[in-house]
PDB file with SEQRES, HELIX, SHEET and CRYST1 records, atoms N, CA, C and O in Angstrom:
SEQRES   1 A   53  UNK UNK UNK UNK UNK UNK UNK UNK UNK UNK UNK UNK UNK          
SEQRES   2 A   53  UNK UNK UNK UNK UNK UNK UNK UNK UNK UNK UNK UNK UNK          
SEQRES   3 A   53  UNK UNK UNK UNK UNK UNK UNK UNK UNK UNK UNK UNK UNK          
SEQRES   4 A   53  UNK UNK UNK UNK UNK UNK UNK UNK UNK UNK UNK UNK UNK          
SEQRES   5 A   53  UNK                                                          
SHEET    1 AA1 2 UNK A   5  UNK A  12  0                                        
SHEET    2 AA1 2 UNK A  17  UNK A  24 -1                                        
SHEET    1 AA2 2 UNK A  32  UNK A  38  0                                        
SHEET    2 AA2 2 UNK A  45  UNK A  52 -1                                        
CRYST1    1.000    1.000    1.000  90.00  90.00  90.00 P 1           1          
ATOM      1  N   UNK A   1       0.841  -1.185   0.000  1.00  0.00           N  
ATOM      2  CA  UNK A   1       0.000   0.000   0.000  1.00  0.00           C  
ATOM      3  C   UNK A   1       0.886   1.248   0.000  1.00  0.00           C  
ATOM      4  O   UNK A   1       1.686   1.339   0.931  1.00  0.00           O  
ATOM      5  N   UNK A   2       0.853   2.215  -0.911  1.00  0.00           N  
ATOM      6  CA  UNK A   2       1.369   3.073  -1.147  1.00  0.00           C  
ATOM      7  C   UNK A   2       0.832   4.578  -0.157  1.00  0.00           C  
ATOM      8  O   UNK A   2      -0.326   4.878  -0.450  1.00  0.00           O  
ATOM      9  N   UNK A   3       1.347   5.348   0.719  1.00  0.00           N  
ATOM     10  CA  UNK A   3       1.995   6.141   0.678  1.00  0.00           C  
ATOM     11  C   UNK A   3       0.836   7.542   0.709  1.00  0.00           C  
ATOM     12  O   UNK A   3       1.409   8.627   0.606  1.00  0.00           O  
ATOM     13  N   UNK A   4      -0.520   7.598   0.822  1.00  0.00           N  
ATOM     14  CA  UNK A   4      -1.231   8.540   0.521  1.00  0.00           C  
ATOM     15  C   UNK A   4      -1.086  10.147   0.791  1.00  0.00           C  
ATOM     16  O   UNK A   4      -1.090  10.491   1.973  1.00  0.00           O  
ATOM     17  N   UNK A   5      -1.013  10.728   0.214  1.00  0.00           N  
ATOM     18  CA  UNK A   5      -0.656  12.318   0.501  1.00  0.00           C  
ATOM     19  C   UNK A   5      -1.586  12.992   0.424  1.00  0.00           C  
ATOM     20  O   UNK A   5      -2.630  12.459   0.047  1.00  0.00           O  
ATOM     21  N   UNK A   6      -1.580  14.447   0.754  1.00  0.00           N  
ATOM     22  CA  UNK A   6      -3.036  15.435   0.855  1.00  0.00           C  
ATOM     23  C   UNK A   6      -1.748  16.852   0.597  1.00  0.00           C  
ATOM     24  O   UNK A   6      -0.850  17.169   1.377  1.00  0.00           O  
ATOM     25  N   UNK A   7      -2.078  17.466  -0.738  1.00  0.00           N  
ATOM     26  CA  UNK A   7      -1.962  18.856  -0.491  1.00  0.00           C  
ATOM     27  C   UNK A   7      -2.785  19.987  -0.928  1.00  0.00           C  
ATOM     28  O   UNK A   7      -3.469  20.039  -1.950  1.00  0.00           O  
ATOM     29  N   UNK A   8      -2.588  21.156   0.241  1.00  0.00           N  
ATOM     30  CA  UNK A   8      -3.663  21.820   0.453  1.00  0.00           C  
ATOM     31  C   UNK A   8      -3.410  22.783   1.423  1.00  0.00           C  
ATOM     32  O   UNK A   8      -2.399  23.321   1.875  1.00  0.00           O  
ATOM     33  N   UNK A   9      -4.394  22.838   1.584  1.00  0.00           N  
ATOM     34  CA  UNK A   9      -4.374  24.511   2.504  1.00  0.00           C  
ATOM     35  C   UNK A   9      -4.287  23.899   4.547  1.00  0.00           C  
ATOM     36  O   UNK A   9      -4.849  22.806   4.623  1.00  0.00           O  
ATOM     37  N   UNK A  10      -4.107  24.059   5.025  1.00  0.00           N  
ATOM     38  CA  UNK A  10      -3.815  23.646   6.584  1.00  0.00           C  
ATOM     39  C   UNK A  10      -3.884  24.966   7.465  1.00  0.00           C  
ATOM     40  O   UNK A  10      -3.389  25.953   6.923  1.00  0.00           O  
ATOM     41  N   UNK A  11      -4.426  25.151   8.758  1.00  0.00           N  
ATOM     42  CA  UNK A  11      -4.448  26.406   9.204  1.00  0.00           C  
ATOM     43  C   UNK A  11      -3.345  26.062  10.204  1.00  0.00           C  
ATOM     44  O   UNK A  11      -3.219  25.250  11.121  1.00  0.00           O  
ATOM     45  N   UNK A  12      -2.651  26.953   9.683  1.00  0.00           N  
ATOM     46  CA  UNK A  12      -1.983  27.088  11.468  1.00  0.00           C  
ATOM     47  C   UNK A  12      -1.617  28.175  12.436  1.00  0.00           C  
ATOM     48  O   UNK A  12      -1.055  29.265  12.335  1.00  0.00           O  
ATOM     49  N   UNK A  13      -2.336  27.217  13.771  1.00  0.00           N  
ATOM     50  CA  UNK A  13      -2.511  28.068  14.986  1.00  0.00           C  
ATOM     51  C   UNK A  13      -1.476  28.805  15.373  1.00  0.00           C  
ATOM     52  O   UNK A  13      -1.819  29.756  16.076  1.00  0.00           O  
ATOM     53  N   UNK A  14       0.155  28.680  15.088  1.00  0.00           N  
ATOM     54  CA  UNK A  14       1.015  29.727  15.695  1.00  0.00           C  
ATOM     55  C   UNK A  14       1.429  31.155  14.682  1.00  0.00           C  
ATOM     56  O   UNK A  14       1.888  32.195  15.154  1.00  0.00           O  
ATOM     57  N   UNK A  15       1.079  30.866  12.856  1.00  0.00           N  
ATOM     58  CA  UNK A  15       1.226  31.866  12.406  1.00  0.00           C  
ATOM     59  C   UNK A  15      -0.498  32.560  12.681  1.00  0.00           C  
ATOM     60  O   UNK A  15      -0.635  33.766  12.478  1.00  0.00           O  
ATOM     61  N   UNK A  16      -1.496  31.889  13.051  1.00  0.00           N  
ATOM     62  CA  UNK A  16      -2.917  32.140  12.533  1.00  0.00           C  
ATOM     63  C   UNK A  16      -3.443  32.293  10.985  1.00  0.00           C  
ATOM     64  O   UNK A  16      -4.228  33.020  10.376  1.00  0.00           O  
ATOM     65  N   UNK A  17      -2.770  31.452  10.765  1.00  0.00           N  
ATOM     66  CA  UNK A  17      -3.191  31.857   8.934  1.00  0.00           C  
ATOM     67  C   UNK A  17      -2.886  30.191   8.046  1.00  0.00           C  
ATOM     68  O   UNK A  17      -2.377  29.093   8.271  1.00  0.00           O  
ATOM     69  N   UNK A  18      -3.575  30.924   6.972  1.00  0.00           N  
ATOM     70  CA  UNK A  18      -4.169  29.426   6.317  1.00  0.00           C  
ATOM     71  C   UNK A  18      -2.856  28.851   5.617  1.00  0.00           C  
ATOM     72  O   UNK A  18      -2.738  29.456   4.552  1.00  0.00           O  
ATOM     73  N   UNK A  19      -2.027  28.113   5.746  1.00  0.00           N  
ATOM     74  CA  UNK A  19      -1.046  27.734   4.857  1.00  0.00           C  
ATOM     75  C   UNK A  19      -1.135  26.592   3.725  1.00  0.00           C  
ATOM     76  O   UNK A  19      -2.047  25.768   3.783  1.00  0.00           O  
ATOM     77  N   UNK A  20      -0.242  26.557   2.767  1.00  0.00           N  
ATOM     78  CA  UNK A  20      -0.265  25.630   1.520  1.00  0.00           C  
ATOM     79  C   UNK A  20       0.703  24.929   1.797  1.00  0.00           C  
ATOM     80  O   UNK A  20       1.783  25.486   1.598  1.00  0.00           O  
ATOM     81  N   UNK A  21       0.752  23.708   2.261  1.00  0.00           N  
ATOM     82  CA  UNK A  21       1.423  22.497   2.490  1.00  0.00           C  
ATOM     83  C   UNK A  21       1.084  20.773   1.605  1.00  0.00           C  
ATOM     84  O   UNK A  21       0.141  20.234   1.025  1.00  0.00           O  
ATOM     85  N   UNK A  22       2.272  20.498   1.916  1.00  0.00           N  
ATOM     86  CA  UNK A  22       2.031  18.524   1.574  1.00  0.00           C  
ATOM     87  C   UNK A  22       1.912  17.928   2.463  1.00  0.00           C  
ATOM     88  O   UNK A  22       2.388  18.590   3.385  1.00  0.00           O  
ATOM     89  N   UNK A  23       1.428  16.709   2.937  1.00  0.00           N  
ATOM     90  CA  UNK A  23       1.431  16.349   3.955  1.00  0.00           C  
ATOM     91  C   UNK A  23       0.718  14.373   3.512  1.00  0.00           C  
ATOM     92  O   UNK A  23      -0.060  13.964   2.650  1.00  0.00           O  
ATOM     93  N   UNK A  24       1.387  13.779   4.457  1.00  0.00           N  
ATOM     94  CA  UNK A  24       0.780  12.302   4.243  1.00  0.00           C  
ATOM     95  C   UNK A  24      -0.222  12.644   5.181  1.00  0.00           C  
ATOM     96  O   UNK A  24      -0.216  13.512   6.055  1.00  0.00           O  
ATOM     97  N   UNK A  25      -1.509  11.413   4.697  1.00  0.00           N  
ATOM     98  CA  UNK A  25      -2.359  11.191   5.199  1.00  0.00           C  
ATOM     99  C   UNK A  25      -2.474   9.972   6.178  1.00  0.00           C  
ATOM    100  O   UNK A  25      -2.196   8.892   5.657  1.00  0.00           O  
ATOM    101  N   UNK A  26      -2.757   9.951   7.227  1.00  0.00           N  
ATOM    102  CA  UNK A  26      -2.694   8.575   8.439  1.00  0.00           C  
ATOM    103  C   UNK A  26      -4.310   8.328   8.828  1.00  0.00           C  
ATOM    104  O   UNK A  26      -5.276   8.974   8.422  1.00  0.00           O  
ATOM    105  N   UNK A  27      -4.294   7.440   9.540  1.00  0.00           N  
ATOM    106  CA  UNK A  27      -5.970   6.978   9.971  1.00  0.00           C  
ATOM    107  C   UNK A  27      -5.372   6.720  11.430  1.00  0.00           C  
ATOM    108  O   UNK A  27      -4.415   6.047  11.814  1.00  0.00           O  
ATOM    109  N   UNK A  28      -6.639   7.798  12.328  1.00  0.00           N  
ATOM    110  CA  UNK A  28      -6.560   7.408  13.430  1.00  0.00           C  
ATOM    111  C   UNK A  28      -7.297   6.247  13.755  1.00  0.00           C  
ATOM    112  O   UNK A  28      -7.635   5.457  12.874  1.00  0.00           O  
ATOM    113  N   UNK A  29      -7.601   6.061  15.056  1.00  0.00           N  
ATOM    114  CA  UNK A  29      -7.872   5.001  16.342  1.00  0.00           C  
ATOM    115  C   UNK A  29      -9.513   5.064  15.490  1.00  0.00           C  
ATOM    116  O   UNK A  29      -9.661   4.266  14.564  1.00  0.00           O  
ATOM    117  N   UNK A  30     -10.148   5.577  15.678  1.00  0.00           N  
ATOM    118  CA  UNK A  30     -11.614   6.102  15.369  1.00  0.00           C  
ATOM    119  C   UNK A  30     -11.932   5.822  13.821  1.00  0.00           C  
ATOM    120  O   UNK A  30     -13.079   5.637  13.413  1.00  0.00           O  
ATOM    121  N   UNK A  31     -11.013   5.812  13.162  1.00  0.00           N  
ATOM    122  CA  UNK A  31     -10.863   5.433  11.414  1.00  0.00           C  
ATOM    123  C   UNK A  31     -11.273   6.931  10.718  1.00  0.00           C  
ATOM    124  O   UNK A  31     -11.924   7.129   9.692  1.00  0.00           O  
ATOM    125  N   UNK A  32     -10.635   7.943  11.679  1.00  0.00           N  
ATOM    126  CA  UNK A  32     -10.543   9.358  10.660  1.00  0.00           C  
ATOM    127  C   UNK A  32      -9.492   9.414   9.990  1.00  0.00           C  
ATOM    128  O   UNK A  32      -8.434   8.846  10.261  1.00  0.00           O  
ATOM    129  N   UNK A  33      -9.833  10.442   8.622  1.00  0.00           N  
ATOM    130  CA  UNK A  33      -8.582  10.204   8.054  1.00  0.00           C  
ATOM    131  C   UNK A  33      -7.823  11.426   8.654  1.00  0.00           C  
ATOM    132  O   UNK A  33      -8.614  12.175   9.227  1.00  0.00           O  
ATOM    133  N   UNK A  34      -6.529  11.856   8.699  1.00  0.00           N  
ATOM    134  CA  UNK A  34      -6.363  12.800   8.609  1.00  0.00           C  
ATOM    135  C   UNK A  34      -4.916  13.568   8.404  1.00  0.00           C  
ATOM    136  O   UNK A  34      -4.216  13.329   9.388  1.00  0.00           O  
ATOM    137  N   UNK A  35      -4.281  14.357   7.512  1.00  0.00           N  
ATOM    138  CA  UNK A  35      -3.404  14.896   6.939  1.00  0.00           C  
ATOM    139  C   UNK A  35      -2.189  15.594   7.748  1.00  0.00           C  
ATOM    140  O   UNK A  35      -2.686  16.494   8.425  1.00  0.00           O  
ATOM    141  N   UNK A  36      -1.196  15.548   7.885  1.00  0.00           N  
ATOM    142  CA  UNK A  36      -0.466  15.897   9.266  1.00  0.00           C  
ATOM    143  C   UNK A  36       0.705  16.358   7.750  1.00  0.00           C  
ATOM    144  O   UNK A  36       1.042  15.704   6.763  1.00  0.00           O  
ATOM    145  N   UNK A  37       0.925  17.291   8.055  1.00  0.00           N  
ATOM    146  CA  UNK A  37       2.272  18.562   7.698  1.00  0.00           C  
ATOM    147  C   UNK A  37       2.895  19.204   8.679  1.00  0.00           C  
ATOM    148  O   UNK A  37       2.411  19.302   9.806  1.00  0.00           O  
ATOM    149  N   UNK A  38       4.488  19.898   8.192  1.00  0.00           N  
ATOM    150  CA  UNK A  38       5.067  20.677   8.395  1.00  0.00           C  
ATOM    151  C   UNK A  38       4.571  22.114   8.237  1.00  0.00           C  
ATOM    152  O   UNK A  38       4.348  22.237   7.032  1.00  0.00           O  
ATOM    153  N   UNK A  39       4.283  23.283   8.872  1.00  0.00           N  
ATOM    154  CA  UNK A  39       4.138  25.000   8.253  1.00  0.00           C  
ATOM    155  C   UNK A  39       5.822  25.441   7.554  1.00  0.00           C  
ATOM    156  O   UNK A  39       6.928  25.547   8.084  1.00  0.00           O  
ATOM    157  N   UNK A  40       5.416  25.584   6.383  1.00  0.00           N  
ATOM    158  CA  UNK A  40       6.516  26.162   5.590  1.00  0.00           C  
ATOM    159  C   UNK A  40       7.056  27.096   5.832  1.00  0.00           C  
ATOM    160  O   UNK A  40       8.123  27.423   5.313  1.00  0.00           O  
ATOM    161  N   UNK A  41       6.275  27.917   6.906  1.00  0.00           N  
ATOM    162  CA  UNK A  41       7.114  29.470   7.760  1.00  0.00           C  
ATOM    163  C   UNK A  41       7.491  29.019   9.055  1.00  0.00           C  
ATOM    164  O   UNK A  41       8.656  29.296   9.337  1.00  0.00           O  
ATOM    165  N   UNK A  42       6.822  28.380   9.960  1.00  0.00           N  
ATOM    166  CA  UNK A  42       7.540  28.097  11.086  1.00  0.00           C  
ATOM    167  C   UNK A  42       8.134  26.666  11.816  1.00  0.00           C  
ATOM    168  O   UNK A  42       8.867  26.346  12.752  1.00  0.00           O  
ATOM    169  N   UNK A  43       7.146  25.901  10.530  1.00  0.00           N  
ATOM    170  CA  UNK A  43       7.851  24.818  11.268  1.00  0.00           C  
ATOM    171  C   UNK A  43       7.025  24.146  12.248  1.00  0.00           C  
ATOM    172  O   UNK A  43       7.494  23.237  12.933  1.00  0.00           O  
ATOM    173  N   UNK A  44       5.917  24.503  12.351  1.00  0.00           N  
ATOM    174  CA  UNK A  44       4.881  24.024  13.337  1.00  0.00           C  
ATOM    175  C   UNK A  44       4.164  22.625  12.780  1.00  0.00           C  
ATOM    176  O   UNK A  44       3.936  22.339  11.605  1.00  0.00           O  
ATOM    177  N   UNK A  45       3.992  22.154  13.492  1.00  0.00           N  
ATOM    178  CA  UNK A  45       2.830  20.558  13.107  1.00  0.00           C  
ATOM    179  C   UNK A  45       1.826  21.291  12.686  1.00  0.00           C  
ATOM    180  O   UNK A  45       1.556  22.346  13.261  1.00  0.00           O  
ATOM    181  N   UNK A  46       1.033  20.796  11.491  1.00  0.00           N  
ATOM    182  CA  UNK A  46      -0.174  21.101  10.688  1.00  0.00           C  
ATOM    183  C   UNK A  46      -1.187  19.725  10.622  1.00  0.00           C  
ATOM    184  O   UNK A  46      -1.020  18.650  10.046  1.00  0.00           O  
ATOM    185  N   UNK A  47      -1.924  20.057  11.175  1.00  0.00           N  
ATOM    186  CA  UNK A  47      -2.840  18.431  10.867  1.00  0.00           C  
ATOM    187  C   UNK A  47      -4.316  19.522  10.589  1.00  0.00           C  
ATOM    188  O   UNK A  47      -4.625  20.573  11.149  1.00  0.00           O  
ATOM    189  N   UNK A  48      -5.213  18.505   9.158  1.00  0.00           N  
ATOM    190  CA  UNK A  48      -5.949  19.034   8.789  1.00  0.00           C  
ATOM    191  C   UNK A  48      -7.231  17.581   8.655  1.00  0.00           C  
ATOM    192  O   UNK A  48      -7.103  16.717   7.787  1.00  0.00           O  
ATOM    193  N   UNK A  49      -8.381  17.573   9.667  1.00  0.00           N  
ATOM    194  CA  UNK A  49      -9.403  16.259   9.221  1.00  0.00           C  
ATOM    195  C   UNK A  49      -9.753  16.110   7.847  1.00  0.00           C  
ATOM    196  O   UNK A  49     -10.092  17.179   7.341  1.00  0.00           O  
ATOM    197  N   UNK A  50      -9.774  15.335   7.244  1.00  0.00           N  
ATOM    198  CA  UNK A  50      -9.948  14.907   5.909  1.00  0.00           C  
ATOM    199  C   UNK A  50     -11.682  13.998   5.897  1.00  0.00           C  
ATOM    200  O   UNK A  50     -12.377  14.174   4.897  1.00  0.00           O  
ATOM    201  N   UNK A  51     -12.169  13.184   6.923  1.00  0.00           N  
ATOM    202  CA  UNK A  51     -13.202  12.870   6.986  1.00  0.00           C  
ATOM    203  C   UNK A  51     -12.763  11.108   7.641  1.00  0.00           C  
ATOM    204  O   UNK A  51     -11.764  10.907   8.332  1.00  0.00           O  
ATOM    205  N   UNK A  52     -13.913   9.831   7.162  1.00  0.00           N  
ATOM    206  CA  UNK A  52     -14.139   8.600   7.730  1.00  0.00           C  
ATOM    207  C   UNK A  52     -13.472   8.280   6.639  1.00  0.00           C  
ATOM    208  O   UNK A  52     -13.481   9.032   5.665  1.00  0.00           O  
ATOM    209  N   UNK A  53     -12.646   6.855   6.651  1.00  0.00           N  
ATOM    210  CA  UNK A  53     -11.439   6.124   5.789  1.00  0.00           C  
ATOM    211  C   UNK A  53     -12.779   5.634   5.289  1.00  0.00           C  
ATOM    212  O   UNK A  53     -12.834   4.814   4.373  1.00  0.00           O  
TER     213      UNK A  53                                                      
END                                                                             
């Protein structure tokens, strides 16, 4: 199974603003999907819900 990615817009809480990131997609405990990035300005964790796997 290959590798799923999400890119897109992600908000993040330490600049407050909407950023354009890549990010793989993981499935939590609950079977959400959801998109976890780097912020390209600071460097902060970006996770964005994507919805049910």
């Amino acid at each position: 199974m290959a590798d799923e990615t999400y890119e897109g817009e992600y908000y993040c809480v330490k600049c407050k603003e909407k950023r354009h990131a890549r990010g793989t997609v993981v499935v939590n405990d609950k079977g959400t999907r959801m998109a976890k990035a780097k912020c390209p300005e600071c460097g902060t964790n970006l996770n964005r819900i994507l919805g049910r796997a």
